[in-house]
N, C-alpha and C positions, 0 to 999 in steps of 0.2 A: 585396301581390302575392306575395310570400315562402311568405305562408299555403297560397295556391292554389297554388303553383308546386311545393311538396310533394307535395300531392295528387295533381296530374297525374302526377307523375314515379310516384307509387302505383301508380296506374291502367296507366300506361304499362306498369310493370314484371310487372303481374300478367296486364293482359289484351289485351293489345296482344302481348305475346309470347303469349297463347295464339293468337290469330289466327295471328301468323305461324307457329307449329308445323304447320298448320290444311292442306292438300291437297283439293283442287280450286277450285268455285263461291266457297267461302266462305271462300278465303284471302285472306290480307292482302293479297298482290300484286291478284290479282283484284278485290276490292271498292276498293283504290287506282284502277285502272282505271277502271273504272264507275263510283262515287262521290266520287272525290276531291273536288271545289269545293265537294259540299256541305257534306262533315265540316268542312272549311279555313273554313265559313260558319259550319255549330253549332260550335266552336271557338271561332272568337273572340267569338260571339253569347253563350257561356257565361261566357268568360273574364272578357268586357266585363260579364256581369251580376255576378258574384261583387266584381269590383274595384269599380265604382260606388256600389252599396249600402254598403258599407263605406267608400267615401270620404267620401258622404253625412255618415256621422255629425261629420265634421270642419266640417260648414257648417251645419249646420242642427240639431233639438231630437229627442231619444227619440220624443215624442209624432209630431211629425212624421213621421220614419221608419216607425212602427207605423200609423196611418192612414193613409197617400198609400201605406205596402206593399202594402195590398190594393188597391191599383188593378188588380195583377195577376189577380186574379182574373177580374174583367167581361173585362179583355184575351184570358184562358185561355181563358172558354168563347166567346167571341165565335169565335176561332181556330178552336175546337173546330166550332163550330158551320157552319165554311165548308171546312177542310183535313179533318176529320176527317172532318164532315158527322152529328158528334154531334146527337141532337134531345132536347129537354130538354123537361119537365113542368112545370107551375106550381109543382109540390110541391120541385122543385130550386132555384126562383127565393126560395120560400118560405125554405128552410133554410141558401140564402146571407145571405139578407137577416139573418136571424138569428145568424149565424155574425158578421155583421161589425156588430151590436149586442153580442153579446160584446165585441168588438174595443175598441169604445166603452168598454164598461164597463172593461177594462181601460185603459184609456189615462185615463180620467178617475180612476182609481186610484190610477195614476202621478203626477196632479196634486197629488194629496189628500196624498199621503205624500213630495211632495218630492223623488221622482225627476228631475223632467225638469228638469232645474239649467241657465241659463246658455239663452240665445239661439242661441249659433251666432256664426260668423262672421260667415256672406251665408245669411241663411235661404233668398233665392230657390235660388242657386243648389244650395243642401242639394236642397232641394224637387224641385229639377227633376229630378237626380239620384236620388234614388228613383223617380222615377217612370219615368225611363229605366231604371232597372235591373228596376224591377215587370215593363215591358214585355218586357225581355230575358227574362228570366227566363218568362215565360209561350210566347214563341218556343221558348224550348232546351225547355221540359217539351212542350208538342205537338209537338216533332219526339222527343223524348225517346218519348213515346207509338207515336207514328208507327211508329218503329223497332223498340220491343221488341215489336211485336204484330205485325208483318208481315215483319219479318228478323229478328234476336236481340240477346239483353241484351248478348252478350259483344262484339257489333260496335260497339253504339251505344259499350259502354265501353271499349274497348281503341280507336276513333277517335275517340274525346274525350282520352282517355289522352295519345294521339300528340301530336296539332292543339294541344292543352290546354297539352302540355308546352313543344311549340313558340315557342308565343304568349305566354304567360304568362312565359316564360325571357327570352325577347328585351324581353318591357314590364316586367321586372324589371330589367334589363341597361339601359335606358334612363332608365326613368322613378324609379328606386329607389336605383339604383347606393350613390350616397352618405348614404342612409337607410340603408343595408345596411350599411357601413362604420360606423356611429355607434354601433351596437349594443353594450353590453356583454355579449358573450358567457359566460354561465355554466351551471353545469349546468339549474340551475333553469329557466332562458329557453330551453334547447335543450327540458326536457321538456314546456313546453307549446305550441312548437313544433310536439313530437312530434305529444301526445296531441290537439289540434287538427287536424293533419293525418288521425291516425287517424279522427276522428271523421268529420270529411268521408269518407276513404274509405269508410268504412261507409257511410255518407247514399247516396253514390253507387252504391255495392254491391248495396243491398238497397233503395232507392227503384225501380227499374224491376221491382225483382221485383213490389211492390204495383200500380204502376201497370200491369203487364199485367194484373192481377185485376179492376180495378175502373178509375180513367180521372188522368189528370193534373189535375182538376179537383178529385176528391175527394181526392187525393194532399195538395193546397196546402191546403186545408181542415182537414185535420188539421194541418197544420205551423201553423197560426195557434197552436196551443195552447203553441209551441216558446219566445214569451215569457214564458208563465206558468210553465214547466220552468223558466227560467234565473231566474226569480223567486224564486221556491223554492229554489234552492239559494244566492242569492244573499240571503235571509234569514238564510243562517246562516255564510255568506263574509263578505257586506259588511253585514251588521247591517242590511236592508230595513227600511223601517215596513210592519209589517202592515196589510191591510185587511181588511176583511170584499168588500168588490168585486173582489178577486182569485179568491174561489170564487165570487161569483154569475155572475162571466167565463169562468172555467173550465166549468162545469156549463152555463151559455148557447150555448157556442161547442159544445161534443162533444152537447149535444143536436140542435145544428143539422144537426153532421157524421152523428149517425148519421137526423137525418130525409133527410137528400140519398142517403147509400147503401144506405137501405130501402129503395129504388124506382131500379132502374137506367133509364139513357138507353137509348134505341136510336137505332142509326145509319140514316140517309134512303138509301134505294135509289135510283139512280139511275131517270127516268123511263125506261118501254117505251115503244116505239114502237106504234101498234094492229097486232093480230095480226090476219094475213091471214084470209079467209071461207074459206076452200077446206080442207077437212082432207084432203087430198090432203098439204098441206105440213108433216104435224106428225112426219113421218120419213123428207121428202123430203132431198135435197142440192143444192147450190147448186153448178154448173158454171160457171167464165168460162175462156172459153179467147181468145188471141190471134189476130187476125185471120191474120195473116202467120204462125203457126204455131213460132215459134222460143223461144220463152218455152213450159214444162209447163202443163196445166191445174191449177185450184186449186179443191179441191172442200171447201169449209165445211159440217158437221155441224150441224144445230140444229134445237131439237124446240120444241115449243106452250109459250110462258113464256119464253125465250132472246130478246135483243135482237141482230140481226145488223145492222150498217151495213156496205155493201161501194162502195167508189169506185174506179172508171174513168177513164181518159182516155180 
């Protein structure tokens, strides 16, 4: 919790005070107003996915964690496909399916060479735990989406920042207290600390910037490749056994990712309504006035292709 609870306080300090500098619609006070429950919701929905996955590995096996992780996925575009109202191609079904045969190969890798050491404690409950956390995690990235493409980067992270700080402080203050205390504190343990925190902030930084270009779905898709990176350097940290199924995972997975962002989604329009027979109405206006006269008239603009619903009492 320590790890995250950095990170936020990051966040907080970089872009949560740009909000507040911020005057008018889009300041901090204002979007408090209008949005508060739902940040105080992606808040701890993030908070809670960062801690669980990570707690995860205290119960349960590497292998495990890296398989039941992509549950997240089917969750993300399922999401995508009802909030966002993302619509997907077979050729995207194609290139997941793919991506998490990588996945495979990598994890059977892990077996070959002796990584996935030791059981777990309570495997069930490892288990369940990643999968909660998969799901969280696909929540925060489509509201994650949601946000940077229809209001800005700088809100969704400066009220993560806030909420983040908040939540993660107080289940640090709780749930850690005396794990916090037990620590030997030395230079060495503050700078990976650090450098951990930094990294995250980056992820956090520059993740919305991509997923405005392209969708939260192809976002997670390339992070699959983010075990075979720590592999690799952990070849020459912790003296890994190499495989040869570490590149055919690697070159499986980034072939899958780039068949899925050859070919973008488009998002489902909402249905029209049938358009009236009269072309009298394709630059008419819509008058309702009150009977009794005390309420303004209310005159709606709308041309040939425009969906209007208007309701009365």
């Amino acid at each position: 919790m320590l790890q995250s609870f950095i990170n936020y306080v990051l966040l907080l300090l970089i872009y949560t005070t740009m909000l507040a500098l911020r005057t008018g619609s889009d300041s901090l006070w204002q979007i408090l107003k209008k949005r508060w429950w739902k940040y105080i919701f992606l808040g701890l929905v993030d908070v809670e996915a960062n801690y669980v996955i990570v707690k995860a590995y205290q119960y349960t096996t590497l292998t495990s964690v890296q398989l039941l992780d992509c549950f997240g996925i089917p969750v993300l575009m399922a999401l995508s496909w009802f909030i966002l109202r993302a619509r997907y191609r077979l050729i995207h079904f194609v290139a997941v399916a793919i991506c998490l045969l990588g996945v495979g190969a990598m994890v059977g890798a892990d077996i070959l060479s002796g990584r996935n050491e030791g059981e777990g404690s309570d495997v069930v409950i490892g288990d369940v735990l990643v999968l909660l956390g998969a799901s969280l995690y696909a929540i925060s990235n489509v509201s994650e989406e949601y946000i940077v493409k229809n209001l800005s980067r700088v809100e969704f992270l400066g009220m993560v920042g806030l909420f983040g700080t908040i939540i993660s402080g107080l289940q640090l203050a709780i749930v850690e207290h005396r794990e916090l205390m037990r620590v030997h504190w030395n230079w060495e343990v503050a700078l990976l600390f650090t450098v951990f925190a930094l990294c995250m902030f980056a992820l956090y930084s520059f993740m919305p910037v991509v997923m405005k270009i392209t969708s939260a779905t192809s976002v997670n898709l390339g992070i699959l490749t983010s075990d075979l990176y720590s592999l690799f350097f952990g070849l020459f940290l912790f003296r890994y056994k190499f495989s040869g199924l570490y590149i055919l995972s690697f070159v499986v997975i980034m072939g899958g990712f780039v068949l899925y962002i050859s070919t973008p989604t488009h998002t489902a329009e909402p249905t029209a309504l049938p358009q009236p027979g009269s072309s009298g109405l394709d630059n008419a206006a819509l008058k309702l006035e009150e009977s009794d006269g005390d309420a303004p008239a209310v005159t709606v603009q709308f041309t040939r292709g425009e969906t209007v619903v208007v309701s009365t009492d």
